[in-house]
C-alpha positions as CSV (number, residue, x, y, z in Angstrom):
1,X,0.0,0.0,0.0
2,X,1.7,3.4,-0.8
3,X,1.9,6.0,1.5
4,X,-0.6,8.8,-0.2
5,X,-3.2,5.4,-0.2
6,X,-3.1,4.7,3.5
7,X,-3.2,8.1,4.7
8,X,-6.9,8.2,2.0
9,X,-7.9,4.7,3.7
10,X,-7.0,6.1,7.1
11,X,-8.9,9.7,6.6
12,X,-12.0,7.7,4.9
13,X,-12.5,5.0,7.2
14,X,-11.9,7.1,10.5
15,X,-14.6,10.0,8.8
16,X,-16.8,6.4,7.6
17,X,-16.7,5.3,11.6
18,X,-17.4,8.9,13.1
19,X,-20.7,9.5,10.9
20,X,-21.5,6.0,11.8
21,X,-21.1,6.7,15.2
22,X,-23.7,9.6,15.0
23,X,-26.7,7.1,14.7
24,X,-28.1,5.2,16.8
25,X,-27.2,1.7,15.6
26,X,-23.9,0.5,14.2
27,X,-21.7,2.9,16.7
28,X,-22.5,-0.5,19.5
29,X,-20.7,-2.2,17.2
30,X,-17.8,0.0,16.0
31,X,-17.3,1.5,19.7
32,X,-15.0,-1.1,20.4
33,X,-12.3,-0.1,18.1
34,X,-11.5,3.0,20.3
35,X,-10.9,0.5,23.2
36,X,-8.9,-1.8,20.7
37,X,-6.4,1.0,19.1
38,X,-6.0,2.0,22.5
39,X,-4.8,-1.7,23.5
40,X,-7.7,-3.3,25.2
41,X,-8.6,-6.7,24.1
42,X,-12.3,-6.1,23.4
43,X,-15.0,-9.2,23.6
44,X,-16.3,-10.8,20.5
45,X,-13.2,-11.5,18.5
46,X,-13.3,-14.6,19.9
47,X,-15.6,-17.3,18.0
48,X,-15.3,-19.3,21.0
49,X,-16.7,-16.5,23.3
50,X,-20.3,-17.0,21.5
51,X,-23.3,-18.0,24.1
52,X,-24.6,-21.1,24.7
53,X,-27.6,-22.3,21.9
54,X,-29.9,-23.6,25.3
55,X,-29.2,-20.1,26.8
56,X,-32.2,-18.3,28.8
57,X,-33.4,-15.5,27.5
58,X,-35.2,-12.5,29.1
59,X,-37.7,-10.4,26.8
60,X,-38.2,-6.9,29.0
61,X,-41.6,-5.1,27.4
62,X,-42.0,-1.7,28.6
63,X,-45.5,0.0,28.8
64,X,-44.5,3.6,28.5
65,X,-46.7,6.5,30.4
66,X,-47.9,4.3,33.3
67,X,-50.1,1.7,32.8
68,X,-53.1,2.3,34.9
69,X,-53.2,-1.6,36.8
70,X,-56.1,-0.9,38.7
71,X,-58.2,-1.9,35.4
72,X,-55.8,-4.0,34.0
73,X,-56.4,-6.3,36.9
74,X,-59.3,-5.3,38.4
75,X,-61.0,-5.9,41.8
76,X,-64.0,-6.4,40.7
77,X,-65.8,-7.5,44.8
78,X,-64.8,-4.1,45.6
79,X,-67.3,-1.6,46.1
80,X,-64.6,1.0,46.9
81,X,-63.3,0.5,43.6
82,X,-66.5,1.4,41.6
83,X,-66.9,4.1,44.0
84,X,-63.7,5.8,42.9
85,X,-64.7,5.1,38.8
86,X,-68.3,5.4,38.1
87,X,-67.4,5.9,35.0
88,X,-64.1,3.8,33.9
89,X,-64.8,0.9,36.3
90,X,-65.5,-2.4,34.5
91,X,-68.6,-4.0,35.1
92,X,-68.5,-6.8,37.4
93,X,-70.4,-9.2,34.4
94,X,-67.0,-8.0,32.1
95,X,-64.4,-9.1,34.2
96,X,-62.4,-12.2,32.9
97,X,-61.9,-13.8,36.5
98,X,-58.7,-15.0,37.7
99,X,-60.3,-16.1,40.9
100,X,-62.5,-14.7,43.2
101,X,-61.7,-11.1,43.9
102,X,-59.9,-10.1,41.1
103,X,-59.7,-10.6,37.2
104,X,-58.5,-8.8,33.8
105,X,-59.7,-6.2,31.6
106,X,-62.1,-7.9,29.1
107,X,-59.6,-6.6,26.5
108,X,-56.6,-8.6,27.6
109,X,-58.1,-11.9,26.6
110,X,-54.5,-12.7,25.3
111,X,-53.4,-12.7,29.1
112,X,-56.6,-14.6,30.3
113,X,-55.5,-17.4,27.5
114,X,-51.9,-17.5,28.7
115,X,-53.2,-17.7,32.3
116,X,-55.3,-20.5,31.6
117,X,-52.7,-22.2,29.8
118,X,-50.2,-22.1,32.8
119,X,-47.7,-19.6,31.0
120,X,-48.7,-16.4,33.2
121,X,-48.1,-15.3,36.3
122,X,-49.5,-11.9,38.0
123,X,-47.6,-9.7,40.5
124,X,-49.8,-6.7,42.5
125,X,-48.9,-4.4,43.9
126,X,-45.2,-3.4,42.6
127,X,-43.7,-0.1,43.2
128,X,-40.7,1.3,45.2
129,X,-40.3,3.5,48.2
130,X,-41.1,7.0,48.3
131,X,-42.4,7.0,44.7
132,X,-41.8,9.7,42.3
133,X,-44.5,10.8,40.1
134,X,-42.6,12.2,36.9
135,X,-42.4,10.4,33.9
136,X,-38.5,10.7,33.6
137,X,-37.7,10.0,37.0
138,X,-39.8,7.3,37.5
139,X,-38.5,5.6,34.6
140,X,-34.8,6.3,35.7
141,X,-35.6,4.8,38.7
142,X,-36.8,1.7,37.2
143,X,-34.2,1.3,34.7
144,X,-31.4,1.7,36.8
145,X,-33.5,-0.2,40.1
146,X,-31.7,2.7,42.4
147,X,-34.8,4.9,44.2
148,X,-31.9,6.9,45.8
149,X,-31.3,8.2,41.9
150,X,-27.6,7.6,43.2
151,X,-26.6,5.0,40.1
152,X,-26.6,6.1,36.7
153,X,-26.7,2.9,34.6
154,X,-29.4,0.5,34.3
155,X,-29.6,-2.7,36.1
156,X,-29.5,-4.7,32.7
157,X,-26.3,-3.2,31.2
158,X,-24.4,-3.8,34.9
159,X,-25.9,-7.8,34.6
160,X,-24.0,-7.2,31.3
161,X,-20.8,-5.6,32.9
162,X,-20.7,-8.7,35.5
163,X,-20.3,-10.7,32.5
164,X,-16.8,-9.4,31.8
165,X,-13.6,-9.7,33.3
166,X,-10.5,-7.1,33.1
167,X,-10.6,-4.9,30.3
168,X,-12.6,-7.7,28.1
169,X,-16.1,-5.7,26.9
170,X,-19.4,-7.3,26.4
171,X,-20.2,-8.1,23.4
172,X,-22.9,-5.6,22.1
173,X,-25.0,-7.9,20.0
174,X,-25.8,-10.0,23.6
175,X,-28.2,-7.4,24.4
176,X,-30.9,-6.1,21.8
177,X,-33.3,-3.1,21.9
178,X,-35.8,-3.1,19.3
179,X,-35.9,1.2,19.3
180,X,-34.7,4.4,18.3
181,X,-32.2,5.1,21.3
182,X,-30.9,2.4,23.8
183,X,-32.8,2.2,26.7
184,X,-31.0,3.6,30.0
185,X,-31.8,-0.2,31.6
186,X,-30.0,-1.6,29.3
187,X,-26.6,0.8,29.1
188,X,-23.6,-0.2,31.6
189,X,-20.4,1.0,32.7
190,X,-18.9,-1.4,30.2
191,X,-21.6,-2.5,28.0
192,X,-23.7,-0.8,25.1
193,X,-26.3,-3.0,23.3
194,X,-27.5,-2.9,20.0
195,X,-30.7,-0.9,19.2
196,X,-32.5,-0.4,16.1
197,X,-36.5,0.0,15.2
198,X,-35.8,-1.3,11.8
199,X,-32.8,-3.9,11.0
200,X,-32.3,-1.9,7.7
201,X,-30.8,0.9,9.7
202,X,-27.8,-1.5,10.6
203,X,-26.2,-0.2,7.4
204,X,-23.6,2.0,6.2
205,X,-24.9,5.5,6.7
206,X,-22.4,7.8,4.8
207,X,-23.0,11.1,2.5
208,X,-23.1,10.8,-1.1
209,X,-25.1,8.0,-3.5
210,X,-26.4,5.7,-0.6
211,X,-24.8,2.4,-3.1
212,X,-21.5,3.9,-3.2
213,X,-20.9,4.6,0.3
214,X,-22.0,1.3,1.0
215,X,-19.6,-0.5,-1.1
216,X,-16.7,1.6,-0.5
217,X,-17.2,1.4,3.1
218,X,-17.6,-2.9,2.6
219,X,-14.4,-2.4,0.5
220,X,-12.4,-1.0,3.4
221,X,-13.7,-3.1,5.8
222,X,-12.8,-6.1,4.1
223,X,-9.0,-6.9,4.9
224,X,-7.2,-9.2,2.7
225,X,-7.0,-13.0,3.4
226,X,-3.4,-12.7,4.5
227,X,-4.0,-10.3,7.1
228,X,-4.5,-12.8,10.3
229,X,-3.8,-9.7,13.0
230,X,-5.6,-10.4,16.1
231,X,-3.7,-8.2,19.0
232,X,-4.5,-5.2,19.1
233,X,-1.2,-2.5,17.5
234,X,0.8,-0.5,18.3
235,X,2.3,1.4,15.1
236,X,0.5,3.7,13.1
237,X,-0.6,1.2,9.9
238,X,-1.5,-1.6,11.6
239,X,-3.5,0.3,14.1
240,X,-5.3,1.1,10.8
241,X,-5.3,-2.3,9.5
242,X,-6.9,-3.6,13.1
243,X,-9.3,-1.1,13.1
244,X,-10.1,-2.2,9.8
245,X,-10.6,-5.6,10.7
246,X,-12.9,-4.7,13.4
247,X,-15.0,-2.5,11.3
248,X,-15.3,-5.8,9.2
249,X,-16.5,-8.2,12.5
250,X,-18.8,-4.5,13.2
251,X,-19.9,-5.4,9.6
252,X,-20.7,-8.6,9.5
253,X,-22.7,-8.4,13.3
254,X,-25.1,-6.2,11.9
255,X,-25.5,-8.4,8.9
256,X,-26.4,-11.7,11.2
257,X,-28.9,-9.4,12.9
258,X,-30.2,-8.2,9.8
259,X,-30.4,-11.4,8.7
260,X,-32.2,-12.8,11.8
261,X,-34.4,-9.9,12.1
262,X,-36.2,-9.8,8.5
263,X,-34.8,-7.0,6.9
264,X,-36.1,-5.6,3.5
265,X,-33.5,-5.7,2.0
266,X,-31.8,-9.7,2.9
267,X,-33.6,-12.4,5.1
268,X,-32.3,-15.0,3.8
269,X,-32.1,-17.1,6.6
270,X,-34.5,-20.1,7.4
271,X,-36.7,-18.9,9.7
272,X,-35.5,-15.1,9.3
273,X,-37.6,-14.7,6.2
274,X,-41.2,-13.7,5.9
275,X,-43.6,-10.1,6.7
276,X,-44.4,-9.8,9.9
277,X,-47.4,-10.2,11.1
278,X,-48.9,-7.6,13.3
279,X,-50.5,-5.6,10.9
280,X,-50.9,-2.6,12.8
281,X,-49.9,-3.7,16.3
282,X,-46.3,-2.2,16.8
283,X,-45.5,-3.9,19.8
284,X,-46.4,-7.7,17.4
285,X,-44.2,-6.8,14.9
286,X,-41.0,-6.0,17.7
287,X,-42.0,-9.3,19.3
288,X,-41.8,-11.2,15.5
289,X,-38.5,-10.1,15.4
290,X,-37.3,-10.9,18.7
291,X,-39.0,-14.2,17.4
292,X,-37.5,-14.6,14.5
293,X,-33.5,-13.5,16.1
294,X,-34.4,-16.2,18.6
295,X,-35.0,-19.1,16.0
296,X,-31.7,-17.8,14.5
297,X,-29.9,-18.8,17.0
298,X,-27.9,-15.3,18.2
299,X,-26.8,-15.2,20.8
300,X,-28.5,-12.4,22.5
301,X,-29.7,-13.3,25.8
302,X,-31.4,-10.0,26.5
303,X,-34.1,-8.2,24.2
304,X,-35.9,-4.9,24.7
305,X,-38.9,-4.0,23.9
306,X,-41.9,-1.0,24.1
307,X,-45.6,0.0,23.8
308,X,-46.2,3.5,24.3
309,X,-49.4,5.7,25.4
310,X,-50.5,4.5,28.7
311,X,-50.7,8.5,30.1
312,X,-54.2,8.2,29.7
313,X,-54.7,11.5,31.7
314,X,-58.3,11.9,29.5
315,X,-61.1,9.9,27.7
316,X,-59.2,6.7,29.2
317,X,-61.8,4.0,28.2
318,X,-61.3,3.5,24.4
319,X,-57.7,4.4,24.8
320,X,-56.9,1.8,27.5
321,X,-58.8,-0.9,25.8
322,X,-57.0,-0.4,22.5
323,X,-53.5,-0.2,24.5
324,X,-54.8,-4.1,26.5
325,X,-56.1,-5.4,23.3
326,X,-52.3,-4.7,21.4
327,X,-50.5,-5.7,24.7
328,X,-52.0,-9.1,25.3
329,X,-52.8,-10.3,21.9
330,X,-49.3,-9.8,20.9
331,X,-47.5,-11.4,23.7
332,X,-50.2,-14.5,23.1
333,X,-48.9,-14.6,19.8
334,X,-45.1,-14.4,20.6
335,X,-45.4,-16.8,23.1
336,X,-47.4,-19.4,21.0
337,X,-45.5,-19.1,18.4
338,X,-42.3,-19.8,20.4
339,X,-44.3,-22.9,21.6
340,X,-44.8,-24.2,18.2
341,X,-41.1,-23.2,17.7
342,X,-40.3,-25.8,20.7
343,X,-38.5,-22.7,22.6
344,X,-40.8,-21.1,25.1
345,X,-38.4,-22.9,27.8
346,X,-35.9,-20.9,27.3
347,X,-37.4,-17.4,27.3
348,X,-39.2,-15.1,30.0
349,X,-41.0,-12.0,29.0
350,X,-41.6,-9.4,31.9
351,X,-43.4,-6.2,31.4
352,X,-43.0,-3.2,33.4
353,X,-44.3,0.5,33.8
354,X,-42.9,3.5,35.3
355,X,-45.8,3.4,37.5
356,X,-49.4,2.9,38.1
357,X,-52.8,5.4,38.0
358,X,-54.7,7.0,40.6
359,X,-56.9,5.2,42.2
360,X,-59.8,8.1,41.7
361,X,-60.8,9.0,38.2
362,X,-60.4,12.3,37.8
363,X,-62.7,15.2,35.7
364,X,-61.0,14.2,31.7
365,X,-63.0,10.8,32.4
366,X,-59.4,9.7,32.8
367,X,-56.6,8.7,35.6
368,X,-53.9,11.2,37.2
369,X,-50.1,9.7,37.8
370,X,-50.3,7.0,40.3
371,X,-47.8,5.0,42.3
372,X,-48.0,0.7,42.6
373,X,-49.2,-1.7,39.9
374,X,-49.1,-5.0,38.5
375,X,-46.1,-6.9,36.5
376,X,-46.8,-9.5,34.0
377,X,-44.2,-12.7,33.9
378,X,-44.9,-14.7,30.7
379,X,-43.4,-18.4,29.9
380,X,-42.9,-22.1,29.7
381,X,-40.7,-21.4,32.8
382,X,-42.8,-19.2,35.3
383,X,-45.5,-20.1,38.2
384,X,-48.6,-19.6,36.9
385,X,-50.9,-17.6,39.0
386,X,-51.6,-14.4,41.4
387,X,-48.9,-13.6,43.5
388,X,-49.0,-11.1,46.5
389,X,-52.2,-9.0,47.5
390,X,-53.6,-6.7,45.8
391,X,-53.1,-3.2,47.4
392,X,-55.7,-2.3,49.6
393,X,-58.8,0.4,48.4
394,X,-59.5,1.9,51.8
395,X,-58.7,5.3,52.3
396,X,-56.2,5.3,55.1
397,X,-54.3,2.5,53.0
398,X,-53.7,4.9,50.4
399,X,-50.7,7.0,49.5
400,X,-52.1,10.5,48.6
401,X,-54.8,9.0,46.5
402,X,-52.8,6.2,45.4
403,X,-52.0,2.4,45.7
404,X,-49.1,1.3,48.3
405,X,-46.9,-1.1,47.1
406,X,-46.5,-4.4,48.8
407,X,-44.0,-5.9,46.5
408,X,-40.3,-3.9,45.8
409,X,-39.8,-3.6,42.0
410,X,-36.1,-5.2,43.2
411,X,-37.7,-8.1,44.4
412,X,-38.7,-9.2,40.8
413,X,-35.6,-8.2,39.4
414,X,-33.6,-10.4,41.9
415,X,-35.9,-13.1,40.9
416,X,-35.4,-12.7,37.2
417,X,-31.7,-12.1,37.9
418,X,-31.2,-14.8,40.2
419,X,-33.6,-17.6,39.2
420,X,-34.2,-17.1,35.5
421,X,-30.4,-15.6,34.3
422,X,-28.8,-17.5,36.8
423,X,-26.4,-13.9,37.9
424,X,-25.5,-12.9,41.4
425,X,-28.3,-10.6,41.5
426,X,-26.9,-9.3,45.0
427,X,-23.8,-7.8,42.9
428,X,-26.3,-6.1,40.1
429,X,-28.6,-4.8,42.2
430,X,-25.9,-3.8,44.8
431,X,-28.1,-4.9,47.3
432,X,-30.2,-8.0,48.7
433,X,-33.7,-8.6,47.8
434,X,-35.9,-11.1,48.5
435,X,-37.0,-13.7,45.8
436,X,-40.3,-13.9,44.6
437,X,-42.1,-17.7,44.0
438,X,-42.6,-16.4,40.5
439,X,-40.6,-19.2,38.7
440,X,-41.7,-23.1,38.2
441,X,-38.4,-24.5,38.3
């Protein structure tokens, strides 16, 4: 290679990985080639590194704005309750009964089917100490599982960090959020995952003629077959050329994801290929590719997932049912379909919201910010059933208008940590906290 050509391959591949590293995808890849010039081994390079195919795998579904659980899972023998929404309460003969004293929304019949089947289980009452109203906060709070606000990652990316020794670094691809911007849960001290809402952003995102950029950018990342560097340099060229050649494994990750995922424009894998089928339901179409990555075989252990609009501050009822109707039919149909895949075993999906409603409805015909609610555990691999009491209705059990939590938001996270991913959730959650009956074995 001549001199005036490296320093063009240097100025073009360094400008290539800097606009890359402006989005929001491909930079989890390509960050790692910082900590590689700079003489840190990073994780990945390593074929033999690659998780287990029997793996468990945790599916985290966030409902965004604060689901209101006091009509997701209704008490349906309290009077209090209808009291406190004459007109959102659902009607006693509407209910789909779980037992006796409580039941679900009629428009979560998916839930109701995977209770019946054994593949649900119910937790009231979660929340946190001294809960904070805000949106943001809230949802800090949860995704780092620190009340005190005195930890800045999430909970997720430190299970991550605990994964690594020394200066090794996760590898990005073992965590996946289907969205714009990696979720704070989900960012460590040492980890990033991968995010994307469509796999077709993992691709070269250069200026100038979109097929150009793309091939010259393959072009450099491709070293030649005699170039077998795996230590990371220490001289000026072959810093280059091992920068190159992780650009390349940066390459090709995105292109298994892509692959695995369904992208428009490849698919080609067995059970990668086909449209997805959720129609209009978002959150269906994120779990079909979750799905569909799962069948692949990656080996992300961790996915990410969202369903937004649960601030239902006015006209809650048609609103609320919509929201139950896309939440439950499409984890029924991601979790039945990974039953007829023979892989339910190995996956978990919990949901989660910053925090519940109030227990009053309020003058919009809707429900004000509100503290404790319910978490949904779905599964070949979890207890099936209601678990804990359901916060108490009477007024001197409230929390300025609002439902006290009986069960810590930790608590299920240790559980998950502990008994599903099998990691010292003591170290994660720098802290101890009880275990929850939640699992089946």
């Amino acid at each position: 290679m001549s001199q005036d050509t490296f320093h063009t391959r240097r100025a073009f591949l360094n400008r290539g990985l800097a606009l890359v590293s402006g989005s929001a995808t491909v930079p989890y890849f390509l960050s790692r080639t910082a900590y590689a010039v700079e003489g840190m081994s990073p994780a990945g390079v390593d074929s033999d590194r690659k998780a287990k195919p029997d793996g468990r795998i945790l599916v985290v579904l966030q409902l965004a704005g604060g689901n209101d659980g006091l009509n997701t899972v209704v008490p349906f023998r309290n009077d209090r309750y209808y009291a406190a929404r004459p007109r959102l309460g659902v009607k006693k003969s509407d209910v789909l009964r779980l037992n006796d004293e409580i039941g679900l929304h009629p428009e979560a019949a998916g839930f109701k089917s995977l209770y019946d089947e054994g593949l649900l289980s119910v937790v009231q009452g979660v929340g946190y100490p001294n809960p904070n109203r805000s949106h943001f906060v809230s949802t800090d709070i949860w995704s780092t599982a620190d009340p005190t606000e005195r930890i800045h990652n999430g909970w997720i990316g430190r299970y991550f960090d605990c994964t690594c020794t020394g200066s090794d670094r996760p590898e990005p691809k073992n965590g996946i959020a289907i969205s714009n911007e990696a979720p704070l849960a989900m960012m460590g001290a040492k980890f990033n995952p991968v995010s994307f809402s469509d796999p077709n952003e993992l691709t070269w995102r250069g200026p100038g003629a979109r097929a150009g950029g793309r091939k010259a950018f393959k072009e450099l990342n491709t070293p030649e077959k005699h170039d077998e560097m795996v230590e990371a340099p220490t001289d000026e060229a072959s810093a280059l050329k091992y920068l190159e050649r992780m650009a390349m494994d940066a390459r090709l990750s995105a292109e298994e994801i892509q692959e695995a995922a369904g992208s428009q424009g490849g698919g080609r894998g067995r059970r990668g290929r086909g449209r997805r089928r959720g129609g209009n339901n978002q959150l269906a179409n994120q779990l079909e590719m979750v799905r569909r990555m799962i069948n692949a075989g990656l080996q992300t252990s961790v996915y990410y997932v969202s369903l937004g609009g649960f601030d239902t501050h006015a006209n809650q009822r048609g609103r609320h049912q919509t929201l139950l109707r896309q939440l439950t039919t499409a984890v029924e149909g991601f979790v039945k379909g990974l039953q007829q895949d023979g892989l339910l075993d190995r996956v978990l999906v919990m949901t989660f919201s910053e925090f519940g409603r109030r227990v009053a409805e309020n003058g919009s015909q809707g429900t004000d910010h509100g503290a404790a609610a319910p978490m949904f555990l779905a599964g070949g691999g979890v207890k099936a059933g209601v678990h804990g009491m359901h916060p108490s209705l009477e007024p001197d059990q409230l929390d300025k208008g609002d439902l006290k939590w009986n069960v810590d938001f930790r608590q299920v996270y240790a559980s998950v940590l502990g008994d599903w991913l099998r990691a010292d959730s003591e170290r994660v959650l720098a802290g101890r906290f009880k275990t929850l009956p939640i699992f089946g074995r």
